[in-house]
Biopython code that builds the backbone (N, CA, C, O; Angstrom):
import numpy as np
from Bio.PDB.StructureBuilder import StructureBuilder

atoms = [
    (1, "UNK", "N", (0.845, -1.186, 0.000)),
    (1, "UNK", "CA", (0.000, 0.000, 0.000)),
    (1, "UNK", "C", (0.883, 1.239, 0.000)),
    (1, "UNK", "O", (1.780, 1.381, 0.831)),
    (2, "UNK", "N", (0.565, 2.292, -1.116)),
    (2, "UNK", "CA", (1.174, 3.406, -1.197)),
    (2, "UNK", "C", (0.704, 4.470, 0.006)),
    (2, "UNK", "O", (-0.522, 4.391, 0.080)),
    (3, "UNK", "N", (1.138, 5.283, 0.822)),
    (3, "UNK", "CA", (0.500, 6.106, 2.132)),
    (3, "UNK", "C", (1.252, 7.354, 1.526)),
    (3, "UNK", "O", (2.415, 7.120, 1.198)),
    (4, "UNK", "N", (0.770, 8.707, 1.308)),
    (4, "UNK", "CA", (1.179, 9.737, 0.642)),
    (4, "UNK", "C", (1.613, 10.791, 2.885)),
    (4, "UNK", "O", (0.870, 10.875, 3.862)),
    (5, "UNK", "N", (2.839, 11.212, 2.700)),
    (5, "UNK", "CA", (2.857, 12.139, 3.929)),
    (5, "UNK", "C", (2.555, 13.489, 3.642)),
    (5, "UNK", "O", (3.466, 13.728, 2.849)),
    (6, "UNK", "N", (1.848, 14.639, 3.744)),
    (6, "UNK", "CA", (1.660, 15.852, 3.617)),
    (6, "UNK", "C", (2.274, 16.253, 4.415)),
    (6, "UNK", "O", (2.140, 15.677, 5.495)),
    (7, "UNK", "N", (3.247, 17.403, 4.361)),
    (7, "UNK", "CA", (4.377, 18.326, 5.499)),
    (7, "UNK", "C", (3.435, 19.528, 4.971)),
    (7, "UNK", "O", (3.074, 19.736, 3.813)),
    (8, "UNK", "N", (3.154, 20.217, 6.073)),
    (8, "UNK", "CA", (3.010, 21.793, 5.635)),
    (8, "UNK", "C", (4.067, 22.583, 6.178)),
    (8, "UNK", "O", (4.519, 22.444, 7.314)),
    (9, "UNK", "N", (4.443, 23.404, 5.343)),
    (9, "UNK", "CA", (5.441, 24.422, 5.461)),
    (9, "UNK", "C", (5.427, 25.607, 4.696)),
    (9, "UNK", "O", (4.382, 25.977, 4.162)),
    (10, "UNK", "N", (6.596, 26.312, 4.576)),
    (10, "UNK", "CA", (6.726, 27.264, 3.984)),
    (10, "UNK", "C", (7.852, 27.562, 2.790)),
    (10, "UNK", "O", (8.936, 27.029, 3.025)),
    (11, "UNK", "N", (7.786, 28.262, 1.648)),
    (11, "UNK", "CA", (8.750, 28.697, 0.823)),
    (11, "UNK", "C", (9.290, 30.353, 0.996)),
    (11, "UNK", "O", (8.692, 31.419, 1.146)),
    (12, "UNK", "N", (10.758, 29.959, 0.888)),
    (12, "UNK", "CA", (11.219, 31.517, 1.136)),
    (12, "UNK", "C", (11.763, 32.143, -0.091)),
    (12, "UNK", "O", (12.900, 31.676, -0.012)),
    (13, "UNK", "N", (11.777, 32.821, -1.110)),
    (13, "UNK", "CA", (12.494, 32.986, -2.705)),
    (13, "UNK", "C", (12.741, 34.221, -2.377)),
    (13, "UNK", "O", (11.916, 34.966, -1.847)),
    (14, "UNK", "N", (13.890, 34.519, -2.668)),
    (14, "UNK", "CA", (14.763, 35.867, -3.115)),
    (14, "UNK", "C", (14.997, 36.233, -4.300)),
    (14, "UNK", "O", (15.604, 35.395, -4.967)),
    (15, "UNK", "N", (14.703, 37.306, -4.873)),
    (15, "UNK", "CA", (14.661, 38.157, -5.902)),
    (15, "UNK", "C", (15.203, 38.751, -6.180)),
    (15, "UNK", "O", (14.708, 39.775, -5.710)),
    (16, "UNK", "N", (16.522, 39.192, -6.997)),
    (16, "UNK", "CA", (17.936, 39.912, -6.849)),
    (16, "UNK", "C", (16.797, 41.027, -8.041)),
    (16, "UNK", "O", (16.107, 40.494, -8.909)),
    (17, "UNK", "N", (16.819, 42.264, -7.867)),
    (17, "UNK", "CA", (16.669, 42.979, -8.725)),
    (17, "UNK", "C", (17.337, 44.070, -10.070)),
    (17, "UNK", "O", (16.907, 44.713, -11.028)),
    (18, "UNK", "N", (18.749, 43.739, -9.340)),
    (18, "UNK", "CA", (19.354, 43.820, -9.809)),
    (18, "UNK", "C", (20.211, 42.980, -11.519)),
    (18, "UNK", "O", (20.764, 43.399, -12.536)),
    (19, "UNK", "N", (19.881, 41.806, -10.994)),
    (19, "UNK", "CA", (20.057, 41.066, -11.957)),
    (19, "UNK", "C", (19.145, 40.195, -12.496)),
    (19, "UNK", "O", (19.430, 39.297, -13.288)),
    (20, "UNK", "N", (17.379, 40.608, -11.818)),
    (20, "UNK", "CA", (16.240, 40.388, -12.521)),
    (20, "UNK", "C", (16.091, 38.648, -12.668)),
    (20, "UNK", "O", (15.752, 37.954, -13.627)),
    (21, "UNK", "N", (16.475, 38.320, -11.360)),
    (21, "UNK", "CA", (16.641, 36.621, -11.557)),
    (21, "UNK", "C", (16.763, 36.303, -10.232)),
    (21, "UNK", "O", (17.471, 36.921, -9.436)),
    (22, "UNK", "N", (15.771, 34.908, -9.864)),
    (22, "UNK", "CA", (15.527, 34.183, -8.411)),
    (22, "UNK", "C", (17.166, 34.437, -7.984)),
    (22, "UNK", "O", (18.002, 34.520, -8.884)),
    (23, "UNK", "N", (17.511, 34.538, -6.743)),
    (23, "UNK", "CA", (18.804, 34.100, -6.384)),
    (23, "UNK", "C", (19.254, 33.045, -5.117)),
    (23, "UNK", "O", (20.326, 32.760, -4.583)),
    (24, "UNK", "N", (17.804, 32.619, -4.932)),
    (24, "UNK", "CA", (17.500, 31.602, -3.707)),
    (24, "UNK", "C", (16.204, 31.351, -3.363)),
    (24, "UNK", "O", (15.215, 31.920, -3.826)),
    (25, "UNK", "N", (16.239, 30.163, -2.235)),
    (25, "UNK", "CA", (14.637, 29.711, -1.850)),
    (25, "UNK", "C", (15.275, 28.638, -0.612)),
    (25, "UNK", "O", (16.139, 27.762, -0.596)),
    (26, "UNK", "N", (14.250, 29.291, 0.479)),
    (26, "UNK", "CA", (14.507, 28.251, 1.446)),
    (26, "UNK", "C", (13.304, 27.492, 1.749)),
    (26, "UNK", "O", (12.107, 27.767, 1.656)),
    (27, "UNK", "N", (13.928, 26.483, 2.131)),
    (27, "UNK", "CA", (12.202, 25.942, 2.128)),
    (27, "UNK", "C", (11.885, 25.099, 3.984)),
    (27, "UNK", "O", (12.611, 24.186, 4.376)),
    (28, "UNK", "N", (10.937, 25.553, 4.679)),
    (28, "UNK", "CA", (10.980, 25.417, 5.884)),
    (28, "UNK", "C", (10.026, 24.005, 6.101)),
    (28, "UNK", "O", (9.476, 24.028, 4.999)),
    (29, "UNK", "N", (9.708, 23.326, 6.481)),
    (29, "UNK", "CA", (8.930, 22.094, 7.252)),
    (29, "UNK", "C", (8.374, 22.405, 8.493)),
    (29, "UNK", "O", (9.097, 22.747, 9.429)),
    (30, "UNK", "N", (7.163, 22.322, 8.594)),
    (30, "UNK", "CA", (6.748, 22.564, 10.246)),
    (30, "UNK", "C", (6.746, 21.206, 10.223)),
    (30, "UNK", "O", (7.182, 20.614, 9.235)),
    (31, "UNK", "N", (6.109, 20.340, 11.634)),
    (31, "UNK", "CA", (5.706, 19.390, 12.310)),
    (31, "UNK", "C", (4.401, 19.122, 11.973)),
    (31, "UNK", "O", (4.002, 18.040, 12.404)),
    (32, "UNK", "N", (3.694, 19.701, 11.404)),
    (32, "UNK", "CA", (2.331, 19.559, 11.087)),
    (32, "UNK", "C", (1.911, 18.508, 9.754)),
    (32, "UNK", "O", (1.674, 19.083, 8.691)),
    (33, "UNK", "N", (1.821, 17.097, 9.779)),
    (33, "UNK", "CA", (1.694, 16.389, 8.578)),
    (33, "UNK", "C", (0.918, 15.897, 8.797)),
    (33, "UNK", "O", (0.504, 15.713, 9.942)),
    (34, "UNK", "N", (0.216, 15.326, 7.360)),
    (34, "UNK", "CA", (-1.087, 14.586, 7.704)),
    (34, "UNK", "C", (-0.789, 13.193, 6.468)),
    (34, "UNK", "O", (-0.011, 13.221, 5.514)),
    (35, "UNK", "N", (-1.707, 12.052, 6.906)),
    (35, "UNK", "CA", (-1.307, 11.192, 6.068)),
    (35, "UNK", "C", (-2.415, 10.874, 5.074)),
    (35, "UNK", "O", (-3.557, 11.281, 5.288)),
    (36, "UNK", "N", (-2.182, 10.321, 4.236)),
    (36, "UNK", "CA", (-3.471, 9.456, 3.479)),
    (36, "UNK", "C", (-3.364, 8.941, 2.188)),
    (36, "UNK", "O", (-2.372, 9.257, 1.531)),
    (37, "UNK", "N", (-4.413, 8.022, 1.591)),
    (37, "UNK", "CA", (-3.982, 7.252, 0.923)),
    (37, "UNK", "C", (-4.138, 7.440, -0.335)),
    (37, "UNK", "O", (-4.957, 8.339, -0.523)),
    (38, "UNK", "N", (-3.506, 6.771, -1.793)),
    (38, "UNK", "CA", (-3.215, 7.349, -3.042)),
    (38, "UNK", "C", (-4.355, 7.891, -3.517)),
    (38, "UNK", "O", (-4.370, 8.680, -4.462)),
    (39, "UNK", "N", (-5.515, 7.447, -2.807)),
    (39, "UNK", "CA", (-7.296, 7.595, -3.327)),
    (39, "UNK", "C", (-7.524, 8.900, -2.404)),
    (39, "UNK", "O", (-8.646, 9.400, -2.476)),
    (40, "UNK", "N", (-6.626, 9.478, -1.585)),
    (40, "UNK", "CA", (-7.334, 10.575, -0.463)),
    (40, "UNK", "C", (-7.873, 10.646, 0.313)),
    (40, "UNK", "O", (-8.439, 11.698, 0.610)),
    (41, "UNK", "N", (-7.966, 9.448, 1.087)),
    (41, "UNK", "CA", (-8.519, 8.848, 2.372)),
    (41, "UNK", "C", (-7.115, 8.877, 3.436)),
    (41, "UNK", "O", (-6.002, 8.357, 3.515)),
    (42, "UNK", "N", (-8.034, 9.909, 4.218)),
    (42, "UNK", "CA", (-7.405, 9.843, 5.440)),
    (42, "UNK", "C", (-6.429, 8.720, 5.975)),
    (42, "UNK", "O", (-6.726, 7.653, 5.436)),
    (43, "UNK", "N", (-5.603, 8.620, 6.654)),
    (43, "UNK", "CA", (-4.823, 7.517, 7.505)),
    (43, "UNK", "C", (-4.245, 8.206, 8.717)),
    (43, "UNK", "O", (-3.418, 9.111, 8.612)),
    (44, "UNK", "N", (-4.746, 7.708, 9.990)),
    (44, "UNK", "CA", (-4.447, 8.533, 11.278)),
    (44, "UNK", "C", (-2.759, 7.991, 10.916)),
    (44, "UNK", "O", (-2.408, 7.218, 10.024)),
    (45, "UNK", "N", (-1.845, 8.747, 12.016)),
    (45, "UNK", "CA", (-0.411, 8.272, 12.293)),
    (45, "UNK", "C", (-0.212, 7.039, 12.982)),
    (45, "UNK", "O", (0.797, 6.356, 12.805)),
    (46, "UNK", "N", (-1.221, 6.698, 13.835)),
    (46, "UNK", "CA", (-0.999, 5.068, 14.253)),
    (46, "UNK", "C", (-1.220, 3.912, 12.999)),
    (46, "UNK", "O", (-0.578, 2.869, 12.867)),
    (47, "UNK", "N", (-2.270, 4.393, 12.167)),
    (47, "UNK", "CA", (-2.001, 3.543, 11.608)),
    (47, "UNK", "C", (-1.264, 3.193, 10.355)),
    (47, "UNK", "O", (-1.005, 2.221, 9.645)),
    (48, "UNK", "N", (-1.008, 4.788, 10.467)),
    (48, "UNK", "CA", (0.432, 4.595, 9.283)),
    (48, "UNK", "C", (1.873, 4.054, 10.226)),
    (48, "UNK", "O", (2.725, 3.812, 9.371)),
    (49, "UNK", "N", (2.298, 3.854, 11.235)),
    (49, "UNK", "CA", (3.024, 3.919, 11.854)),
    (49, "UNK", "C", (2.899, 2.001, 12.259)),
    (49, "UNK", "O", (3.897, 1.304, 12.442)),
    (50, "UNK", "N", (1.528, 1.507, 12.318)),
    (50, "UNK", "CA", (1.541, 0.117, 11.831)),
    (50, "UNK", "C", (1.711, -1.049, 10.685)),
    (50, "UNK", "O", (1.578, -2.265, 10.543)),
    (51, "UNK", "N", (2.083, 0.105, 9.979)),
    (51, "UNK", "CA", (2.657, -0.426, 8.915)),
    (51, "UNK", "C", (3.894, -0.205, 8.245)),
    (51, "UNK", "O", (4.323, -0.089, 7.097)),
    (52, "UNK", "N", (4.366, -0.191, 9.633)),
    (52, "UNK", "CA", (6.283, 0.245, 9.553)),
    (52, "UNK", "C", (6.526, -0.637, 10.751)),
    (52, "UNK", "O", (5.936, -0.825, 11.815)),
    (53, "UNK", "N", (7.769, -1.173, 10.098)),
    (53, "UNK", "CA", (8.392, -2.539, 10.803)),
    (53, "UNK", "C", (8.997, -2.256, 12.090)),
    (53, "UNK", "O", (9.019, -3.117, 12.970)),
    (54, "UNK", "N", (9.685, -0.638, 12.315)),
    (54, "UNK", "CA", (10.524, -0.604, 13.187)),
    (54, "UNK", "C", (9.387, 0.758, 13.979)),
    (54, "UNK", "O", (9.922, 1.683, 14.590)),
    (55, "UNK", "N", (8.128, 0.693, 13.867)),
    (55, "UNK", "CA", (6.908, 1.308, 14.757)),
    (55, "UNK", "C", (8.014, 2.711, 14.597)),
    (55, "UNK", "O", (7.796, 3.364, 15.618)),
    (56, "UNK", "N", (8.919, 3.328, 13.900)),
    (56, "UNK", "CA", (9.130, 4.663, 14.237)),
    (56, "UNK", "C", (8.838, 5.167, 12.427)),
    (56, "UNK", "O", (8.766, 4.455, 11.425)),
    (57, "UNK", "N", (8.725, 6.649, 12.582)),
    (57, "UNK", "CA", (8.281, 7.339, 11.224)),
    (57, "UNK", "C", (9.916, 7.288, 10.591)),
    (57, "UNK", "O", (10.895, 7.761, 11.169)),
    (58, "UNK", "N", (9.928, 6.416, 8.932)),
    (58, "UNK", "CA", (11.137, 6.701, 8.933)),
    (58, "UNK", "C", (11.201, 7.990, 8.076)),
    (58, "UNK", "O", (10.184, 8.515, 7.622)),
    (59, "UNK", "N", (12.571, 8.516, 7.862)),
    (59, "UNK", "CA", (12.874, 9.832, 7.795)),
    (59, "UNK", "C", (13.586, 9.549, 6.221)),
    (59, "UNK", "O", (14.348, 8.685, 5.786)),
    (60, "UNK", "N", (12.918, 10.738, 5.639)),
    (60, "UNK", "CA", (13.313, 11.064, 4.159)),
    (60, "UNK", "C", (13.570, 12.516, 3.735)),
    (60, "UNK", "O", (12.661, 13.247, 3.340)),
    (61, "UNK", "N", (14.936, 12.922, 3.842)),
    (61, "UNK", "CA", (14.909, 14.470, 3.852)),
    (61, "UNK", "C", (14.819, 15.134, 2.559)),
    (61, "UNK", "O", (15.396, 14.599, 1.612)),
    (62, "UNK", "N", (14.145, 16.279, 2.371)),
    (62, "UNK", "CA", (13.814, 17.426, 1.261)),
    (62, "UNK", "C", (14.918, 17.374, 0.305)),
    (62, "UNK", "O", (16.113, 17.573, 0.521)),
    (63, "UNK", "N", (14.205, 17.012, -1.007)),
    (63, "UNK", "CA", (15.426, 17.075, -1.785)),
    (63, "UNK", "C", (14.771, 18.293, -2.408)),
    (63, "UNK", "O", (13.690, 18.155, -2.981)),
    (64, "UNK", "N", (15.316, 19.385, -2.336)),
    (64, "UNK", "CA", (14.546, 21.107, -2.852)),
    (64, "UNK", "C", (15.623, 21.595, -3.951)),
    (64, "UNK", "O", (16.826, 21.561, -3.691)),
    (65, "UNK", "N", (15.245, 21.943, -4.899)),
    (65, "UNK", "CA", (16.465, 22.251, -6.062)),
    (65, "UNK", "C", (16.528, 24.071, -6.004)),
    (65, "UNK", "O", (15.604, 24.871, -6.158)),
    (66, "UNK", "N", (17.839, 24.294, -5.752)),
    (66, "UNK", "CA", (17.948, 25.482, -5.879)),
    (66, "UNK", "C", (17.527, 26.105, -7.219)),
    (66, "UNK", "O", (17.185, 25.354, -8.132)),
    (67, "UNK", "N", (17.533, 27.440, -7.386)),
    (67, "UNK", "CA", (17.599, 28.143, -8.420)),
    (67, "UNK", "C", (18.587, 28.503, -9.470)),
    (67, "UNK", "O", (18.269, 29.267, -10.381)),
]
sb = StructureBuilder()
sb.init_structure("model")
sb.init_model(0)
sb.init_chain("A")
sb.init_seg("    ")
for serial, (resi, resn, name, xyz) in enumerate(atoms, 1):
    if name == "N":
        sb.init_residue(resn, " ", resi, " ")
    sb.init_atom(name, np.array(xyz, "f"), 0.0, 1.0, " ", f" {name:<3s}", serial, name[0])
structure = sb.get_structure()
């Protein structure tokens, strides 16, 4: 079963005006995620968390492409 994680966060982009072109973007993660499934049905964290072998959330960090 595919389980989709939603992070809400934020984007930060800098704007050089000078040279009229992005010159960065940070991108922040709160703690606030929600889970659910490829169809959009809800999945509380227990029971996404029962369907992980080692009962902890495993960790996949932001791959964010600069500008």
């Amino acid at each position: 079963m595919i389980l989709l994680k939603i992070t809400t966060g934020f984007v930060i982009q800098k704007f050089d005006t000078d040279r009229q072109d992005w010159v960065d973007q940070s991108f922040i993660a709160s703690d606030e995620v929600e889970y659910e499934t490829e169809d959009g049905e809800p999945v509380n964290v227990t029971d996404f968390l029962d369907r992980v072998v080692s009962k902890k959330e495993p960790y996949l960090p932001y791959e964010m492409v600069q500008p």
